[in-house]
mmCIF file as gemmi writes it, N, C-alpha and C atoms, coordinates in Angstrom:
data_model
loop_
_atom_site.group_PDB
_atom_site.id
_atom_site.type_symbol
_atom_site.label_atom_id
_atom_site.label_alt_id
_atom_site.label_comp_id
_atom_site.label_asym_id
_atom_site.label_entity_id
_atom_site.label_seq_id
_atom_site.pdbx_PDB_ins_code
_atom_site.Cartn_x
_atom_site.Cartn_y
_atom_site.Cartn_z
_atom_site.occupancy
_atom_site.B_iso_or_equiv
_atom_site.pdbx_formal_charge
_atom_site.auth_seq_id
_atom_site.auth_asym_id
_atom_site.pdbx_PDB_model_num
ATOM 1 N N . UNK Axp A 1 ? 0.814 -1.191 0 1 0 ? 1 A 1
ATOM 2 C CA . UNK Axp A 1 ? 0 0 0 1 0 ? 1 A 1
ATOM 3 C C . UNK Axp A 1 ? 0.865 1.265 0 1 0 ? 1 A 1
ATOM 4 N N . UNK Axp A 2 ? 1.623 1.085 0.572 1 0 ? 2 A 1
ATOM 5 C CA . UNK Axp A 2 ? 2.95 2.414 0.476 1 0 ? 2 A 1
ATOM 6 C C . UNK Axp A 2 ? 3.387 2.832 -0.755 1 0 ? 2 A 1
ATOM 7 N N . UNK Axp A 3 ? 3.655 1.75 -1.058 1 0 ? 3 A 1
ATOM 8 C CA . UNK Axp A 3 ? 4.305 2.127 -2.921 1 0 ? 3 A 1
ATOM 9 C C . UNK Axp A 3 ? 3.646 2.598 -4.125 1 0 ? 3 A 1
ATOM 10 N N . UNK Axp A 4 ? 1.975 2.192 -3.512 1 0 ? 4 A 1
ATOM 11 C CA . UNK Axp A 4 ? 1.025 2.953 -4.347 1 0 ? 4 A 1
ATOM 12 C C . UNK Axp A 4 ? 0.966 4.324 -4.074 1 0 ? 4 A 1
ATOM 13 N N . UNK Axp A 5 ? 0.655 4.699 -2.411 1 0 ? 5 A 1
ATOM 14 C CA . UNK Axp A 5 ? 0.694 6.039 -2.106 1 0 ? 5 A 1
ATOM 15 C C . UNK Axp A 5 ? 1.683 6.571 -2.743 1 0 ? 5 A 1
ATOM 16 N N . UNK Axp A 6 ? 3.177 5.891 -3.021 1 0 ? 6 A 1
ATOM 17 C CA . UNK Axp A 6 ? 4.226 6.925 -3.525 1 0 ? 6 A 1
ATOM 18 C C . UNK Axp A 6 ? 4.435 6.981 -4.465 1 0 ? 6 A 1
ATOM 19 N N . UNK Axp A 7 ? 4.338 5.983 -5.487 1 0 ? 7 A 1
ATOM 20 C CA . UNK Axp A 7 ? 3.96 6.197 -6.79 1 0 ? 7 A 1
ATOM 21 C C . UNK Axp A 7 ? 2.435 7.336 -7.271 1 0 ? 7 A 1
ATOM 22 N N . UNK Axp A 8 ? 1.175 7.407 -6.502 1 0 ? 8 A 1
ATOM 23 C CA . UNK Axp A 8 ? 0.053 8.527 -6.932 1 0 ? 8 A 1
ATOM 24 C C . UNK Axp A 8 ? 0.661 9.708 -6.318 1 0 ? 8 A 1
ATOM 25 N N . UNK Axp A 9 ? 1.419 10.169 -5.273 1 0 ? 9 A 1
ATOM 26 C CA . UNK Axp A 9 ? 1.698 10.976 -4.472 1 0 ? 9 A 1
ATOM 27 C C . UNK Axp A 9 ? 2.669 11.941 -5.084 1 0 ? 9 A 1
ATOM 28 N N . UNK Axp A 10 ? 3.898 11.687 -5.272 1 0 ? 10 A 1
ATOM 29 C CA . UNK Axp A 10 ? 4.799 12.138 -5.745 1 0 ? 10 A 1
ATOM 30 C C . UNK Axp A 10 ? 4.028 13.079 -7.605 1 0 ? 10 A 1
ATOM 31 N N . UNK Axp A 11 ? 3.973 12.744 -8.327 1 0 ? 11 A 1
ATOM 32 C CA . UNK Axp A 11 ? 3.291 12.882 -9.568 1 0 ? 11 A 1
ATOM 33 C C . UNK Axp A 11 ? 2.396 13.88 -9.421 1 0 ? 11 A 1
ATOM 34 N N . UNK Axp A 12 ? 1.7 13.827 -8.604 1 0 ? 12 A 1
ATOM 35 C CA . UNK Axp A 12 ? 0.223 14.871 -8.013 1 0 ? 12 A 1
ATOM 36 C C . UNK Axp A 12 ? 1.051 16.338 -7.623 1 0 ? 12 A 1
ATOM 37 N N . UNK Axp A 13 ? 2.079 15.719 -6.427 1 0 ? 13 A 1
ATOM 38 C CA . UNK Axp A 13 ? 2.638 17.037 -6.087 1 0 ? 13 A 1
ATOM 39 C C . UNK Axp A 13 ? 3.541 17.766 -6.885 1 0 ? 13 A 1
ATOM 40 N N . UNK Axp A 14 ? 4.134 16.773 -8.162 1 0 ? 14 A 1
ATOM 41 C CA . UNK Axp A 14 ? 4.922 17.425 -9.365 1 0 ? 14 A 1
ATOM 42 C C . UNK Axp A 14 ? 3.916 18.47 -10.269 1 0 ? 14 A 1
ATOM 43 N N . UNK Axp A 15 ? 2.778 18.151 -10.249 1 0 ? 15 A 1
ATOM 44 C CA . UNK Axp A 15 ? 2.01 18.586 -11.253 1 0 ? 15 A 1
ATOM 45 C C . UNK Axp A 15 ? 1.472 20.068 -10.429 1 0 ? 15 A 1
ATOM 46 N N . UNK Axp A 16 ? 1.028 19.709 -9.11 1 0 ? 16 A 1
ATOM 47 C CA . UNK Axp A 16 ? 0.464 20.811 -8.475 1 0 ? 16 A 1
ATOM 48 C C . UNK Axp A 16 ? 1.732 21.801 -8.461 1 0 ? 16 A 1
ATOM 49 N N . UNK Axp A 17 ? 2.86 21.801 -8.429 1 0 ? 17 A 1
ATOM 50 C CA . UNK Axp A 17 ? 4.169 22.48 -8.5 1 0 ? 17 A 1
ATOM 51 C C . UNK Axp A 17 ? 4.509 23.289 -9.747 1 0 ? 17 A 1
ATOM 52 N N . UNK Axp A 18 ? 4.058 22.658 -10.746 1 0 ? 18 A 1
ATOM 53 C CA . UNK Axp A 18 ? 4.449 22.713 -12.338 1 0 ? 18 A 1
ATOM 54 C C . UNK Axp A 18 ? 3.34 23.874 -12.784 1 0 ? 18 A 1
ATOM 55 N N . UNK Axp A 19 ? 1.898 23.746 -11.913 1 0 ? 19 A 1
ATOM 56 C CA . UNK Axp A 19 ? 1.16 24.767 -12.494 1 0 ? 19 A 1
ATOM 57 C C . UNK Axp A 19 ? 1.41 26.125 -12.256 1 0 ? 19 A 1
ATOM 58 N N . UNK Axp A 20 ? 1.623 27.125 -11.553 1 0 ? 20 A 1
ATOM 59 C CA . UNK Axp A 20 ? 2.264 27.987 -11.607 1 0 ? 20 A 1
ATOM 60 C C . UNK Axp A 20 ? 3.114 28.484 -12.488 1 0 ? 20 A 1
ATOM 61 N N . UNK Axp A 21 ? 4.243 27.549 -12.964 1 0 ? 21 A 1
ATOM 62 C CA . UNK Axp A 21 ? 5.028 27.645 -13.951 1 0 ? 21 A 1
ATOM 63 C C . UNK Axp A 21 ? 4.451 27.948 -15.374 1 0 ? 21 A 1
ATOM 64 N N . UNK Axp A 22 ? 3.681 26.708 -15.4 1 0 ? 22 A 1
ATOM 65 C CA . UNK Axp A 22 ? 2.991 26.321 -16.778 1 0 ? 22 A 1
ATOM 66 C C . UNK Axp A 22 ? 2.339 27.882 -17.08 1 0 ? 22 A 1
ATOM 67 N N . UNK Axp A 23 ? 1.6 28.483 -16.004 1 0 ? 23 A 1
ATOM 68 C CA . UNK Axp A 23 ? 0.713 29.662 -16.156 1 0 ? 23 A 1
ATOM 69 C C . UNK Axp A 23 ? 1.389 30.609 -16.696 1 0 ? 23 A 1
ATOM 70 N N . UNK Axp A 24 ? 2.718 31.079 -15.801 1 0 ? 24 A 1
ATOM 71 C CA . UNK Axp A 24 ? 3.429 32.276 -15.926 1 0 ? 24 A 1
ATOM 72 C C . UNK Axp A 24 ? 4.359 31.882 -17.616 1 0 ? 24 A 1
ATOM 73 N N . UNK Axp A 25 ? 4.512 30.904 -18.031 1 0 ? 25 A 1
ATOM 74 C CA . UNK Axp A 25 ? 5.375 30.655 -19.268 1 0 ? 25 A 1
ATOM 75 C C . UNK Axp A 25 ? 4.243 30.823 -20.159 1 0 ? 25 A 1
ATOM 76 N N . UNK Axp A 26 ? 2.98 30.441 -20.424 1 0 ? 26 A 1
ATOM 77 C CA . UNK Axp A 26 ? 2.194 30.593 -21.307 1 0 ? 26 A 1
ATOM 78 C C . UNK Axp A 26 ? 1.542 32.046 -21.123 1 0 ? 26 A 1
ATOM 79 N N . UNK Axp A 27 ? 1.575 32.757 -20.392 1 0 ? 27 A 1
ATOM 80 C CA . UNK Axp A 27 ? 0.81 33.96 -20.21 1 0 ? 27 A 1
ATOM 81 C C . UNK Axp A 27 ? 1.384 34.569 -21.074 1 0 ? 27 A 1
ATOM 82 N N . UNK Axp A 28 ? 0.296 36.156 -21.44 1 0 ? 28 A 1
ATOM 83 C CA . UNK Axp A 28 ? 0.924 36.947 -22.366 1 0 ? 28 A 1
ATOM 84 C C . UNK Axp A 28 ? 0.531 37.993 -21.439 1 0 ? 28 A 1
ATOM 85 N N . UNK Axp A 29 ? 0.921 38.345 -20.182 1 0 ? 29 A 1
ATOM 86 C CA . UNK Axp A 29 ? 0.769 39.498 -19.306 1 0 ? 29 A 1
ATOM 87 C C . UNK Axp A 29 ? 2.364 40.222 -19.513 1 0 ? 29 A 1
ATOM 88 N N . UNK Axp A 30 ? 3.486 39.264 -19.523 1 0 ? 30 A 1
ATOM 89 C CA . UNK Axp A 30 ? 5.201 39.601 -19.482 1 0 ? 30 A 1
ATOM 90 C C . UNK Axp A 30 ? 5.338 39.041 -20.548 1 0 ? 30 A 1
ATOM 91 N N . UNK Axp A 31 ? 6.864 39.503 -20.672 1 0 ? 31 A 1
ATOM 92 C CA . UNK Axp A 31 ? 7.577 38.546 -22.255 1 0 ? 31 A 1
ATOM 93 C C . UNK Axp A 31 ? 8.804 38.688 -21.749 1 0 ? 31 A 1
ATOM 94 N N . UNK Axp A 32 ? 10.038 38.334 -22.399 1 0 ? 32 A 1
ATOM 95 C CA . UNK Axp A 32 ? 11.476 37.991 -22.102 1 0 ? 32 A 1
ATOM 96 C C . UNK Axp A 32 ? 11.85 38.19 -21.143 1 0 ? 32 A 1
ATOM 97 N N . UNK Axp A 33 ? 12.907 38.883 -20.25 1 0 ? 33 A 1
ATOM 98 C CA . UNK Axp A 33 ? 13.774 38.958 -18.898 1 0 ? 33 A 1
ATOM 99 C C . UNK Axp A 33 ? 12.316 39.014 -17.808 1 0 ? 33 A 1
ATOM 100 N N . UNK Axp A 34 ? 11.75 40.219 -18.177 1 0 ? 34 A 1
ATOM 101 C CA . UNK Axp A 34 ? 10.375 39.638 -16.783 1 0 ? 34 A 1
ATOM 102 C C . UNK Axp A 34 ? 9.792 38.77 -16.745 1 0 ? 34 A 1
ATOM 103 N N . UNK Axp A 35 ? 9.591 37.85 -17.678 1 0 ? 35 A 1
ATOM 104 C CA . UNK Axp A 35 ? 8.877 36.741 -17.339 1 0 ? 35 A 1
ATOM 105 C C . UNK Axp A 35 ? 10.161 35.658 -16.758 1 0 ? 35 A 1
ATOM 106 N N . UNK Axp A 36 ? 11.127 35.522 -17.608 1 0 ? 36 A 1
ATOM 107 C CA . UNK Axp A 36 ? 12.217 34.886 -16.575 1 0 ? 36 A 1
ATOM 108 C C . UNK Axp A 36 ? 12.082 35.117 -15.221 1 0 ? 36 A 1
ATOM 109 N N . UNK Axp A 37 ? 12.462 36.194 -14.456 1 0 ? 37 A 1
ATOM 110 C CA . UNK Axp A 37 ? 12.585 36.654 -13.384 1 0 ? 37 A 1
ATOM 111 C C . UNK Axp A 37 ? 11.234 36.004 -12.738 1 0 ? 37 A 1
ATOM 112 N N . UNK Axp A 38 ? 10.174 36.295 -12.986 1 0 ? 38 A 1
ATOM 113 C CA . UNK Axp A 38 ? 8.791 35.43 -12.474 1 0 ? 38 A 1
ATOM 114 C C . UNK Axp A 38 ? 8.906 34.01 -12.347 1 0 ? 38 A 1
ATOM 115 N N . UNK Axp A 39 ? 9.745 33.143 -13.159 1 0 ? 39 A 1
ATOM 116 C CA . UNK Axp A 39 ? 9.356 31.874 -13.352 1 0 ? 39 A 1
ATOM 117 C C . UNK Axp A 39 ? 10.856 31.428 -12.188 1 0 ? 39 A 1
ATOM 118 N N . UNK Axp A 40 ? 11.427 32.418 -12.344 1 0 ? 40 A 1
ATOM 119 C CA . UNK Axp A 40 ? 12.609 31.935 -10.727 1 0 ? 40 A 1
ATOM 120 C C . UNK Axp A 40 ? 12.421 32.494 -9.903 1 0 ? 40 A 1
ATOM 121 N N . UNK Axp A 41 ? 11.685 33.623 -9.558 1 0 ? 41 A 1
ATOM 122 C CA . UNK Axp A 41 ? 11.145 33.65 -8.285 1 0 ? 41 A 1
ATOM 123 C C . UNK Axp A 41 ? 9.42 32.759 -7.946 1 0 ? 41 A 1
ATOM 124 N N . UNK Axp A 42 ? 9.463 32.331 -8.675 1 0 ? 42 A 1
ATOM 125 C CA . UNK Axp A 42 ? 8.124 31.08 -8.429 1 0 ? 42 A 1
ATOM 126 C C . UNK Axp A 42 ? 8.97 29.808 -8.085 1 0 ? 42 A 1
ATOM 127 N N . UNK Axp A 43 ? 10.292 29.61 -8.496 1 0 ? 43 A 1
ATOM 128 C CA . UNK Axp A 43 ? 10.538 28.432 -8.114 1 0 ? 43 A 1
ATOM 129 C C . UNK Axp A 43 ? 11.723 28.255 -7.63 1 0 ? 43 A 1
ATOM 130 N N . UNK Axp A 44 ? 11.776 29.663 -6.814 1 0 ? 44 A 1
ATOM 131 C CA . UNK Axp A 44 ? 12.318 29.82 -5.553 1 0 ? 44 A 1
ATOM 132 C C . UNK Axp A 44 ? 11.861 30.148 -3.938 1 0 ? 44 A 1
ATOM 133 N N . UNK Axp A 45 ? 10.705 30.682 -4.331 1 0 ? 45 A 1
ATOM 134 C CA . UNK Axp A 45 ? 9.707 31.414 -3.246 1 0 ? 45 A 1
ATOM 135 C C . UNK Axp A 45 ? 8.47 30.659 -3.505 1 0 ? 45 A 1
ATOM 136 N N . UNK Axp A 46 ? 8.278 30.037 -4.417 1 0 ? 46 A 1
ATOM 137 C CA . UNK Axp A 46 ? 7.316 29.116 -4.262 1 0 ? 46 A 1
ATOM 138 C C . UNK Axp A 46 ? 5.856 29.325 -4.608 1 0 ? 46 A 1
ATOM 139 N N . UNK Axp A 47 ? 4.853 29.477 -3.934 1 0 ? 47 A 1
ATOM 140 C CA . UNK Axp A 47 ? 3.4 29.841 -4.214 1 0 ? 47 A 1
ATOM 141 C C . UNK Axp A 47 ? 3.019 31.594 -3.982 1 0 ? 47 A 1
ATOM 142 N N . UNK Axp A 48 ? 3.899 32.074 -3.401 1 0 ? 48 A 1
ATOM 143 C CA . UNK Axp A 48 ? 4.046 32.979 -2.496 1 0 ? 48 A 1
ATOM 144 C C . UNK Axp A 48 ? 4.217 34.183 -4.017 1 0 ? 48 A 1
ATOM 145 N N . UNK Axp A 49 ? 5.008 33.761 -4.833 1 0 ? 49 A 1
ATOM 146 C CA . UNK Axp A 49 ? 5.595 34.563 -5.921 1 0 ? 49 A 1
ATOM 147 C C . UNK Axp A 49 ? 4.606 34.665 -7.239 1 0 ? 49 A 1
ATOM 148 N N . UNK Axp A 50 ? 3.761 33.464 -7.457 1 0 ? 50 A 1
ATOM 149 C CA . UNK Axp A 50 ? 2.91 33.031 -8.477 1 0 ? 50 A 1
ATOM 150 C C . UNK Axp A 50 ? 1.63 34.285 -7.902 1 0 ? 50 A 1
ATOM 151 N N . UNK Axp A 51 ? 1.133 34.36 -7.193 1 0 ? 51 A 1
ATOM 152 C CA . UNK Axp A 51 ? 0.364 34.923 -6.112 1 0 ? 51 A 1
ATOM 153 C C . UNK Axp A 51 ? 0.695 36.26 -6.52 1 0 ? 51 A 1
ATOM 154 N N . UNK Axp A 52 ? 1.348 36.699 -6.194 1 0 ? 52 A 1
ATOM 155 C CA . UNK Axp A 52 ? 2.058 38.267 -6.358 1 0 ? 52 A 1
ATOM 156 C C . UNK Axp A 52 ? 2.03 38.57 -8.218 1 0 ? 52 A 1
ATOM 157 N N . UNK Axp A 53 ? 2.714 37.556 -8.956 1 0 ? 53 A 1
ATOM 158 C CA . UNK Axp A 53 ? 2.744 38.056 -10.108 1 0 ? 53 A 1
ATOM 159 C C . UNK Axp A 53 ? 0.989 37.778 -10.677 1 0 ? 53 A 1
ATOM 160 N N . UNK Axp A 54 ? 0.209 37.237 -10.25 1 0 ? 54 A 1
ATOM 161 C CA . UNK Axp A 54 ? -1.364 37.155 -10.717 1 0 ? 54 A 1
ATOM 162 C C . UNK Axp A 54 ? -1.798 38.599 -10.527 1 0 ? 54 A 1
ATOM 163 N N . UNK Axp A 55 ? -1.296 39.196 -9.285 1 0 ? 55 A 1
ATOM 164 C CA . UNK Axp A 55 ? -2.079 40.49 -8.663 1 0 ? 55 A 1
ATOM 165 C C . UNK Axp A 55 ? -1.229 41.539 -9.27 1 0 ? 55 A 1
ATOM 166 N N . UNK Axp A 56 ? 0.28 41.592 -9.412 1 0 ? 56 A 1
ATOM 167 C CA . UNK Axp A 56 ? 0.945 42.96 -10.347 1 0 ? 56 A 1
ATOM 168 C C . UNK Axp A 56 ? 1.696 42.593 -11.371 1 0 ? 56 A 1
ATOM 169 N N . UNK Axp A 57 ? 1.594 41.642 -12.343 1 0 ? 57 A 1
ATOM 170 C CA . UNK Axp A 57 ? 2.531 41.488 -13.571 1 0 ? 57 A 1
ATOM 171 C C . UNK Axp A 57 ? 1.347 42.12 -14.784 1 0 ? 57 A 1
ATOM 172 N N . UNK Axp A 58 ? 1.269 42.72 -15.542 1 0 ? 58 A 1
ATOM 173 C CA . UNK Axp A 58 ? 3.148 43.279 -15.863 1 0 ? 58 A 1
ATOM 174 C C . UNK Axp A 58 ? 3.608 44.344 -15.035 1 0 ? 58 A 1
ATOM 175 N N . UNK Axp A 59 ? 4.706 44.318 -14.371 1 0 ? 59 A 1
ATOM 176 C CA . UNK Axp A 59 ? 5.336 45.364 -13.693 1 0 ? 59 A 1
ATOM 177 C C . UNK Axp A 59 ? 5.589 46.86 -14.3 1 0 ? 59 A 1
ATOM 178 N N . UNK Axp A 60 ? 5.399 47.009 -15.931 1 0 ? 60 A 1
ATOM 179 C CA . UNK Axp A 60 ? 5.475 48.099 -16.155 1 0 ? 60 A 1
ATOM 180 C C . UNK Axp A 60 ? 4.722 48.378 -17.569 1 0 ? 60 A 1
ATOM 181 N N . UNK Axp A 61 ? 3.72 49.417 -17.805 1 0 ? 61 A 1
ATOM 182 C CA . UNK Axp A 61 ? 3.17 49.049 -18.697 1 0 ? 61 A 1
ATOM 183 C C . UNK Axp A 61 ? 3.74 48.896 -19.901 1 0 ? 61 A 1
ATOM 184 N N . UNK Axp A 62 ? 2.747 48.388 -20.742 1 0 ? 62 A 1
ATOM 185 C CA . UNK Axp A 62 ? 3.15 47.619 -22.193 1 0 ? 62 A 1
ATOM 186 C C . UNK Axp A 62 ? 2.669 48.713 -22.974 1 0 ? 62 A 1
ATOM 187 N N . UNK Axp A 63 ? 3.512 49.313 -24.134 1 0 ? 63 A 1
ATOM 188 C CA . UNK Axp A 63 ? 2.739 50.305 -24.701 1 0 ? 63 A 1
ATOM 189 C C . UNK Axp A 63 ? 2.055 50.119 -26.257 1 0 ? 63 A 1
């Protein structure tokens, strides 16, 4: 029963991890160096950063 939990477990929490990413790389809110900068501070700071760039990206307007 363990090896099932860790085989469904692991995979789930890769994916729940990956979305954030997936969001900020496909978005068209940023483009080149700011969106970099977003996608390593998401997967350095974690949920905390994804969060922040939903509520102020783009950081400067687009003209």
């Amino acid at each position: 029963m363990d090896t099932l939990l860790q085989i469904l477990f692991f995979p789930i929490i890769a994916v729940i991890w990956l979305i954030p990413l997936a969001i900020i790389a496909l978005s068209s809110k940023t483009s080149g160096s700011e969106k970099i900068a977003w996608i390593l501070l998401v997967i350095f700071v974690s949920w905390f950063a994804w969060v922040f760039y939903m509520l102020f990206a783009p950081l400067k307007k687009q003209q």
